[in-house]
C-alpha positions in Angstrom: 209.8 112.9 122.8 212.2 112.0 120.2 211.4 114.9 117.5 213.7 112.9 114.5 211.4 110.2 114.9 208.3 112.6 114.4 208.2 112.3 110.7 205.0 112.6 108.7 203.2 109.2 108.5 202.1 110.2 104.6 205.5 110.6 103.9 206.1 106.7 105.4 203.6 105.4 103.3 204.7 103.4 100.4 203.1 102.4 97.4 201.5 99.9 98.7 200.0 101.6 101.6 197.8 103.7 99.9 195.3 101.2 97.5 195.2 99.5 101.6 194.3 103.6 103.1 191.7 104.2 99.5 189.6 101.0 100.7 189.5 101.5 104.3 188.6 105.1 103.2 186.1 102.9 101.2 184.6 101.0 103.5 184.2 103.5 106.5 182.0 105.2 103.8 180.1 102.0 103.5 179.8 101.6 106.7 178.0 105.1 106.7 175.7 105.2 104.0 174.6 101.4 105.4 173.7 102.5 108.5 172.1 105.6 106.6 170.0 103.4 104.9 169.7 100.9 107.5 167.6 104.5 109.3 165.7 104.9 106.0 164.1 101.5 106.0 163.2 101.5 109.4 161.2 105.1 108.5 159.9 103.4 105.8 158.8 99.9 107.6 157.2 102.4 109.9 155.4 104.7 107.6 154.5 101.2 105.7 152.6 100.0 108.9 151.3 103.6 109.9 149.8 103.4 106.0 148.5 99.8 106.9 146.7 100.7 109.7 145.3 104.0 108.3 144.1 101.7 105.2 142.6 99.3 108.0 140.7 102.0 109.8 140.1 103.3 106.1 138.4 100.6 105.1 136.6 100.2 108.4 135.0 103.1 107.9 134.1 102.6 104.4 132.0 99.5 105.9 130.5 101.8 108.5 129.8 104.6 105.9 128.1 101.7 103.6 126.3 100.3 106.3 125.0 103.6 107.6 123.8 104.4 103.5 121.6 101.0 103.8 120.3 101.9 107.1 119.3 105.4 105.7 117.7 104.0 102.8 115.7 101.5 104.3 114.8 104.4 106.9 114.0 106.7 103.7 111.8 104.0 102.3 109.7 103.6 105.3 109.0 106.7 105.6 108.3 107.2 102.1 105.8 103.6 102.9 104.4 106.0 105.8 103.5 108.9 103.7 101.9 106.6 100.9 99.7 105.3 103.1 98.5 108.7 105.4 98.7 110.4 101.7 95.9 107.3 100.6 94.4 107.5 103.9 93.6 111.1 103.9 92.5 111.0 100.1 90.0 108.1 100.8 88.7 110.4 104.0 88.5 113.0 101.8 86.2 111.3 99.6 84.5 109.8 102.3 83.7 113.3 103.1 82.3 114.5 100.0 80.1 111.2 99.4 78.8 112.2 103.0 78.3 116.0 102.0 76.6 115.2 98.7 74.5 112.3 100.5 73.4 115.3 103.2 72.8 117.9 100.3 71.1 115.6 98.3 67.5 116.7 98.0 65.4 114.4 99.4 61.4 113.6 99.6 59.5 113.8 102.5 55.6 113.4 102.8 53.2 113.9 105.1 49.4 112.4 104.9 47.0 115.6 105.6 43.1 115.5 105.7 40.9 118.1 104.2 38.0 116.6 104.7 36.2 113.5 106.5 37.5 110.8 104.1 39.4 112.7 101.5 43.2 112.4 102.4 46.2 114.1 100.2 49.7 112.5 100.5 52.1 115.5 100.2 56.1 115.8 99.3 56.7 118.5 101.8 61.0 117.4 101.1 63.2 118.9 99.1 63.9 116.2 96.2 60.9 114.9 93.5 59.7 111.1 94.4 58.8 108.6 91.8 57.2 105.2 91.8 55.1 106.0 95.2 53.2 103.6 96.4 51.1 103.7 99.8 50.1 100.4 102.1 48.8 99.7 105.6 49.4 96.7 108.2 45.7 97.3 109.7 42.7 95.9 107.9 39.9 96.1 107.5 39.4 99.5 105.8 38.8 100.9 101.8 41.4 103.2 100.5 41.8 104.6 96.7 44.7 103.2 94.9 47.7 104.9 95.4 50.6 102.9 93.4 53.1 104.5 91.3 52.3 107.9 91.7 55.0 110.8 91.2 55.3 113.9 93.4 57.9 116.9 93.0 58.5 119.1 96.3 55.3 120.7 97.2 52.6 118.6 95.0 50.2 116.7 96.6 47.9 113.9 95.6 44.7 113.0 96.8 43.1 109.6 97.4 40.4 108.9 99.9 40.5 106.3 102.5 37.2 105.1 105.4 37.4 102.5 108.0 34.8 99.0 106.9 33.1 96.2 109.1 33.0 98.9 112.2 36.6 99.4 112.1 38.7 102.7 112.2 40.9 103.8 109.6 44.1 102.7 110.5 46.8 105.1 112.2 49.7 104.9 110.1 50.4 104.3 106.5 53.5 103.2 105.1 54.6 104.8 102.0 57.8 103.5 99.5 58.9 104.7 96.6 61.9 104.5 94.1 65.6 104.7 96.2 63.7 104.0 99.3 62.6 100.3 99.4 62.3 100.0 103.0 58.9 101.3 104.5 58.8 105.0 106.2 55.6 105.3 108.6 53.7 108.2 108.3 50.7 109.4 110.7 47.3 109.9 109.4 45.5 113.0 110.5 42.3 112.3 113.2 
């Protein structure tokens, strides 16, 4: 190797050299902060699509979570719909229940024809309740009977009227007594 040749290559350089060595020195930077950020704003395209998709599966759930809240609160209402209705039910059977309790405790007449004597008959409220408007009939004729009409009985009275068969005939079996809150007929038995 030729040593006298070795000489320092800065100490070659002209002035001329060096504006030439400043903007390579330049460029090679350039060259490294480009591909520097060239790295950056693929990280960033990246974490732009990774924030895209999250968004999108975001949003998807959003439309699940708000679809989910409408199913719930039609679920809610229908339920609340269910217990109205058992809540009205159980009210009505309720009252149901104490009509039929006070209709059952209610006191109530009840007669019964008795016979003291050959054809002296008493019609007696053997019930419970007081009976106004009473009025007694019979299906069978012929026979004579005192006029019961309109008589009033409380629990326990009695009230007589007398009764005998006519033209060879009995008196008749039954009677039928009505009276006010009872228009249908009730049969009762007459005594032998």
């Amino acid at each position: 190797m030729n040593w006298g040749y070795a000489r320092s290559w800065a100490a070659s350089l002209g002035w001329g050299d060096w504006p030439t060595l400043v903007a390579c020195l330049i460029a090679g930077a350039a060259l490294v902060v480009a591909f520097k950020a060239q790295r950056d704003g693929r990280r960033s395209a990246t974490a732009s699509e990774r924030s895209a998709d999250a968004s999108e599966a975001s949003a998807a759930t959003a439309v699940a979570s708000v679809e989910e809240a409408r199913l719930s609160r039609l679920a809610s209402e229908r339920s609340a719909n269910v217990a109205e209705e058992t809540l009205a039910d159980q009210r009505r059977e309720a009252a149901e229940r104490r009509a039929a309790e006070e209709e059952a405790n209610r006191p109530r007449p009840r007669f019964r024809i008795e016979s003291p004597g050959r054809h002296r008959y008493r019609l007696r409220n053997v019930g419970t309740g007081p009976a106004t408007g009473i009025t007694i009939t019979a299906r069978v004729e012929p026979y004579l009977m005192g006029h019961v009409n309109d008589v009033t009985l409380v629990p326990g009275e009695a009230f007589p009227f007398n009764m005998a068969g006519s033209s060879g005939a009995p008196i008749p079996s039954t009677l039928y007594v009505i009276w006010d809150g009872q228009a249908e007929e009730v049969a009762l038995a007459v005594p032998v």
